[in-house]
Backbone as a chain_set.jsonl record, in Angstrom:
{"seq": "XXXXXXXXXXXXXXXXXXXXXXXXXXXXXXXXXXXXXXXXXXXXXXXXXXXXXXXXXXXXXXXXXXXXXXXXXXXXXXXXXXXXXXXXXXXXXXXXXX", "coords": {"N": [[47.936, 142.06, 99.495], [46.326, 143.506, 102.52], [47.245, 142.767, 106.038], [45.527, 141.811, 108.666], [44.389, 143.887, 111.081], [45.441, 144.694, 113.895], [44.439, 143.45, 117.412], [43.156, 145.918, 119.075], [42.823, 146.617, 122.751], [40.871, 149.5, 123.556], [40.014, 150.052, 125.884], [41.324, 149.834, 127.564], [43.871, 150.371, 127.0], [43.095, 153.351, 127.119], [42.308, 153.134, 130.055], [45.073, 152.82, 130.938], [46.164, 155.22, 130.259], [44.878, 156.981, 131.644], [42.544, 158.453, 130.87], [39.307, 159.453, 130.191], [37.187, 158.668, 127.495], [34.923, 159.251, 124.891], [32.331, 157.823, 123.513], [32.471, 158.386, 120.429], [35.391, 158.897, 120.277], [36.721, 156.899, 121.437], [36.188, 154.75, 119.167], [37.676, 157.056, 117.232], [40.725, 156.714, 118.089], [40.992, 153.861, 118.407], [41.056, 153.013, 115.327], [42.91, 155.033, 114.661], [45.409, 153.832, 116.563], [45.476, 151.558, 115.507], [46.541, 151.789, 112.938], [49.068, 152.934, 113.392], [50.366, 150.954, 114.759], [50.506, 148.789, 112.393], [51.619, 150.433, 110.804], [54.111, 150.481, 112.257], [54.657, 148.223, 112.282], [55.881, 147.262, 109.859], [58.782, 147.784, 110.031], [59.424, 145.115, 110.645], [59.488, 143.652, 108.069], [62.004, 144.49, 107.268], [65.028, 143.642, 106.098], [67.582, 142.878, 108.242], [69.962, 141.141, 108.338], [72.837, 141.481, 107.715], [73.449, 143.909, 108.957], [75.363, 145.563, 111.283], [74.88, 145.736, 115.118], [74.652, 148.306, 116.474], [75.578, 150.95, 119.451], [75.73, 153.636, 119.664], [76.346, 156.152, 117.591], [78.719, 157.346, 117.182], [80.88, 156.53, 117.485], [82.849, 156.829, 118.926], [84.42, 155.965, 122.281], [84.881, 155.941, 126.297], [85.202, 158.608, 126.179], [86.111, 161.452, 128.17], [87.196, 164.558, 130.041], [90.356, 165.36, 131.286], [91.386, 165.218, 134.511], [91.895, 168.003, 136.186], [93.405, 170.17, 138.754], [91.857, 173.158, 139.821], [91.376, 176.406, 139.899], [90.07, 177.655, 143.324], [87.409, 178.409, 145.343], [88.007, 180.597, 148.502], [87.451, 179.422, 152.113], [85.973, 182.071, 153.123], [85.21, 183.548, 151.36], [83.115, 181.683, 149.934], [81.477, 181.026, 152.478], [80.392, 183.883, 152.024], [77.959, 184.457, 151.076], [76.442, 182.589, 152.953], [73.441, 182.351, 155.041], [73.579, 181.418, 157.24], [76.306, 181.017, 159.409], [78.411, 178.654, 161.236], [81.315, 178.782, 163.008], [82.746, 178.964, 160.596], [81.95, 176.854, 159.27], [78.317, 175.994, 157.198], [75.676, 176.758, 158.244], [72.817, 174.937, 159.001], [69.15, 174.459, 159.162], [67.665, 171.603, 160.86], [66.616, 168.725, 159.503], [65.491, 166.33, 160.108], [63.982, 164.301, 162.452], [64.424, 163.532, 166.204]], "CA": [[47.066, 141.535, 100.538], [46.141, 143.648, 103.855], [47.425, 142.115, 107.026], [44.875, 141.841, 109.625], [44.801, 144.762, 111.766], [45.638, 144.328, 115.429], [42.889, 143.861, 117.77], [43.672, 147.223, 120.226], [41.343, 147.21, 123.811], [41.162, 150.726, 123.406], [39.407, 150.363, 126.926], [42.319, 149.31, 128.68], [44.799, 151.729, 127.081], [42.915, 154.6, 127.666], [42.461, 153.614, 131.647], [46.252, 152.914, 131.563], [46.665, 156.673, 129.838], [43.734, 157.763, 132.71], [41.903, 158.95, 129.83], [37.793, 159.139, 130.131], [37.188, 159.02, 126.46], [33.875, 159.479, 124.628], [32.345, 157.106, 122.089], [33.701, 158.649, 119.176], [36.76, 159.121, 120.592], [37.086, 155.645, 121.488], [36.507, 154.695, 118.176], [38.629, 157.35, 116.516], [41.598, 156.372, 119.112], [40.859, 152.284, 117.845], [41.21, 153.065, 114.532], [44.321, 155.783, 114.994], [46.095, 152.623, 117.286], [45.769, 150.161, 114.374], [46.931, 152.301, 111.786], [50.072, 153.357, 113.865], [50.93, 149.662, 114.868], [50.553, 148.54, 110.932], [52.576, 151.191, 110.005], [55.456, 150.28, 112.942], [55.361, 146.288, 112.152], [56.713, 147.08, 108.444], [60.112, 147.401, 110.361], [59.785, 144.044, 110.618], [59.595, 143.157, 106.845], [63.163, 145.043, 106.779], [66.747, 142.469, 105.854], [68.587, 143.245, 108.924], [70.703, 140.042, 108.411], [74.018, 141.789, 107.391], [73.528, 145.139, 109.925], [75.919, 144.978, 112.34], [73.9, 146.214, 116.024], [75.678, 149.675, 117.267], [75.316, 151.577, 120.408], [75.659, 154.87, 119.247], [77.343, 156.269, 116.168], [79.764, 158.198, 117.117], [82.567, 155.43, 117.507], [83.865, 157.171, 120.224], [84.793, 155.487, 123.539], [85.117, 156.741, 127.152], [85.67, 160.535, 125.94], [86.688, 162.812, 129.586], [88.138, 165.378, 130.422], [91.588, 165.13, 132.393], [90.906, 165.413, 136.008], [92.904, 168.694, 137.471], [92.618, 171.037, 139.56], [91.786, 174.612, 139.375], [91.323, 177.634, 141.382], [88.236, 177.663, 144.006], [86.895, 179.933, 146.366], [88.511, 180.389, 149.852], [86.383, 179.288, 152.771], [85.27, 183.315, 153.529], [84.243, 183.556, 150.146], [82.493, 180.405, 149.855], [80.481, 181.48, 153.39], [79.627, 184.92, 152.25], [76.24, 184.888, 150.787], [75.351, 182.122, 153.285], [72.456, 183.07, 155.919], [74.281, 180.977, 158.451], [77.31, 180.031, 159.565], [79.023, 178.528, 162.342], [82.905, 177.738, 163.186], [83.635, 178.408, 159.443], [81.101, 175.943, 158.415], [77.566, 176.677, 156.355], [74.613, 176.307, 159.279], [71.322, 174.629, 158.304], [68.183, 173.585, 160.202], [67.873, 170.44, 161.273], [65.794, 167.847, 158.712], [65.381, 164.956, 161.135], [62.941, 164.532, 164.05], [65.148, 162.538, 166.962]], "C": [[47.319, 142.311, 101.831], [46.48, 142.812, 104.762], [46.143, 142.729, 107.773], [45.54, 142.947, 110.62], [44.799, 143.986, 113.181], [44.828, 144.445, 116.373], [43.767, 144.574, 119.675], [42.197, 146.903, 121.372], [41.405, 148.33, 124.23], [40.453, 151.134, 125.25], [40.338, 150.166, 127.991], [43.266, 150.463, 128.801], [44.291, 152.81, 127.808], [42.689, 154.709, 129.098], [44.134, 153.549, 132.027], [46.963, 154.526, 131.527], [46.027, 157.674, 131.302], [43.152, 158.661, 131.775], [40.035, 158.892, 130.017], [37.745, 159.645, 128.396], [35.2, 158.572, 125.978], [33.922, 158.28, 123.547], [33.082, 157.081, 121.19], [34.714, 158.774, 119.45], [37.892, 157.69, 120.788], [37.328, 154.731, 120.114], [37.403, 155.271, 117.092], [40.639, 156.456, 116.668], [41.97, 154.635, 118.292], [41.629, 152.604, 116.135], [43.092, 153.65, 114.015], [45.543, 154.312, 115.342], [46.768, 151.503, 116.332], [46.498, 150.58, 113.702], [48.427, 152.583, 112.342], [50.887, 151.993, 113.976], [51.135, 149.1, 113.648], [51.83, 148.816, 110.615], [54.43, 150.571, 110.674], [56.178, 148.827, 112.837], [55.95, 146.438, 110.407], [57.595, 147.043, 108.517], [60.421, 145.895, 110.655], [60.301, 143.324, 109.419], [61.517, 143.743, 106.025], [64.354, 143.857, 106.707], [67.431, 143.589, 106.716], [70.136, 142.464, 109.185], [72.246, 140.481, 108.581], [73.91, 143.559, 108.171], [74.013, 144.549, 110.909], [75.253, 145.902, 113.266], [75.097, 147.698, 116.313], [75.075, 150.328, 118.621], [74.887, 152.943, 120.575], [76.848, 154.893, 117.678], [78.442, 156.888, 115.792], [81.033, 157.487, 116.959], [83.308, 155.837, 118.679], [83.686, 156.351, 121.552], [85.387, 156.369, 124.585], [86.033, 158.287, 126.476], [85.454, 161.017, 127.32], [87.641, 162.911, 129.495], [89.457, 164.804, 131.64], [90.63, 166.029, 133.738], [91.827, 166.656, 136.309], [92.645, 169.734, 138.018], [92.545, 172.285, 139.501], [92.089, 175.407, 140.452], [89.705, 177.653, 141.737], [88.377, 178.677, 144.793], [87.762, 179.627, 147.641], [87.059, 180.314, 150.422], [85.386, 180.3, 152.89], [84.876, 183.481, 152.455], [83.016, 182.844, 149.651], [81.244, 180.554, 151.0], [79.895, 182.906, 153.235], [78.739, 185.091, 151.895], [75.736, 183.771, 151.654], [74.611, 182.828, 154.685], [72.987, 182.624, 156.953], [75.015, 180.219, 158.431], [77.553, 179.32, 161.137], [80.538, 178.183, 161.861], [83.251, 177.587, 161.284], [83.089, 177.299, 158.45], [79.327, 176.626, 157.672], [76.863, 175.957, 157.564], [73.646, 176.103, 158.551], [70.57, 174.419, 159.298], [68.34, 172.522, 159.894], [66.547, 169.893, 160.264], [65.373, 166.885, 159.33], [65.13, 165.061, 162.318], [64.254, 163.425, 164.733], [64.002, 161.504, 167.596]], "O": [[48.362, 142.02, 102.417], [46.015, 141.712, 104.462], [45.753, 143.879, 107.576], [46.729, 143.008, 110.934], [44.254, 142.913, 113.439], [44.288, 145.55, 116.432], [44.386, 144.149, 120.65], [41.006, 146.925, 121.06], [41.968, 148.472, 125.315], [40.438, 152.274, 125.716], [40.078, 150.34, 129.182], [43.541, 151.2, 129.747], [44.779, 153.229, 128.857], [42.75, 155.81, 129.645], [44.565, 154.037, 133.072], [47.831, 154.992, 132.266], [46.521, 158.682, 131.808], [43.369, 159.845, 132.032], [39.68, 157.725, 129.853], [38.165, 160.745, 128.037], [34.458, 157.817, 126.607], [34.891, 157.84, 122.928], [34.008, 156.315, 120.923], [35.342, 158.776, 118.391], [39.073, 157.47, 120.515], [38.371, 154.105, 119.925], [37.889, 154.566, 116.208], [41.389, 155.937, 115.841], [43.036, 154.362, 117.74], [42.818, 152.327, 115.979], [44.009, 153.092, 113.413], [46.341, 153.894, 114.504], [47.837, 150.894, 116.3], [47.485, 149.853, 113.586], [49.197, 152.379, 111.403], [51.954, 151.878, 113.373], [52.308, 148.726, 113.642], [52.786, 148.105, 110.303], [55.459, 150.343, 110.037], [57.303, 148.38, 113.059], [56.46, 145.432, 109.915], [58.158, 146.472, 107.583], [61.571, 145.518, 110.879], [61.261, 142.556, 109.481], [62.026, 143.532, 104.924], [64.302, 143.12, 107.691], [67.769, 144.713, 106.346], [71.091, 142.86, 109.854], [72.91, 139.944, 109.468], [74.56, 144.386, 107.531], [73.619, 143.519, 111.455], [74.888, 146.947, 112.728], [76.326, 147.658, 116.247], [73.873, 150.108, 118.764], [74.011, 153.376, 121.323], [77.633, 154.144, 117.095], [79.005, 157.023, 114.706], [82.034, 157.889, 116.366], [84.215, 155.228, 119.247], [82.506, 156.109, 121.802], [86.147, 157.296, 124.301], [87.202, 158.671, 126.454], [84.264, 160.921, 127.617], [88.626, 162.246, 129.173], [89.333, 164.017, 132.578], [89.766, 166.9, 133.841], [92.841, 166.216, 136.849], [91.579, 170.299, 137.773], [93.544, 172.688, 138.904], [92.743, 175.251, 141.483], [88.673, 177.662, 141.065], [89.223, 179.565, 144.894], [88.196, 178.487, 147.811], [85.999, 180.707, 149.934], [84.193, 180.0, 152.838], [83.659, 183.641, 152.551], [82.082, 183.382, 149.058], [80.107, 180.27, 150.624], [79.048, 183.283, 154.045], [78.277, 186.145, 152.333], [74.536, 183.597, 151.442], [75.177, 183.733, 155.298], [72.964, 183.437, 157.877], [74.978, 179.114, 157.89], [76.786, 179.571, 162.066], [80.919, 177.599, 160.846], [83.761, 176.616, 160.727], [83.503, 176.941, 157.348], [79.238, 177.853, 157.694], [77.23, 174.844, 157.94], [73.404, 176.795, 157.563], [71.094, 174.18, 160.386], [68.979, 172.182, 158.899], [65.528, 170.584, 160.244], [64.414, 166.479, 158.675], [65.757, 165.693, 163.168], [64.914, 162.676, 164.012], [64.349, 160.551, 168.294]]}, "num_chains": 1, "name": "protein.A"}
């Protein structure tokens, strides 16, 4: 026995998509919609009773790296490709009207 297909307002979706769709298109689209939803409610008919829920599958928990510290640039290194400095610091224009 067929389940009743799902009644799609293919007029709604397609303004939520911003879609201008044509007759046939509307109708293909209707048809497409049902057949996709059908197909996705058979996960319902599945025995999940004895599946326990998971998060991911890896099993792993908080995995990072140790925190330490390396080698970085010195300041004069760190300022030499910029376009402007001041006092050792990196100069920018200003973003914010006063």
């Amino acid at each position: 026995m067929k389940k009743q297909s799902p009644q799609i307002d293919i007029e709604k979706v397609a303004k939520l998509a911003n879609l201008a769709l044509k007759a046939e298109e509307k109708a293909t689209f209707q048809k497409q919609l049902e057949e996709i939803i059908n197909y996705v409610s058979q996960l319902g008919n599945i025995d999940t009773d004895n599946v326990e829920p998971i998060g991911h599958i890896t099993g792993l928990e908080n995995i990072t790296r140790s925190d330490e510290a390396g080698p970085s640039l010195s300041q004069e290194d760190a300022l030499l490709n910029a376009p402007k400095t001041h006092n050792g610091f990196f100069k920018v224009d200003a973003i914010l009207e006063e």
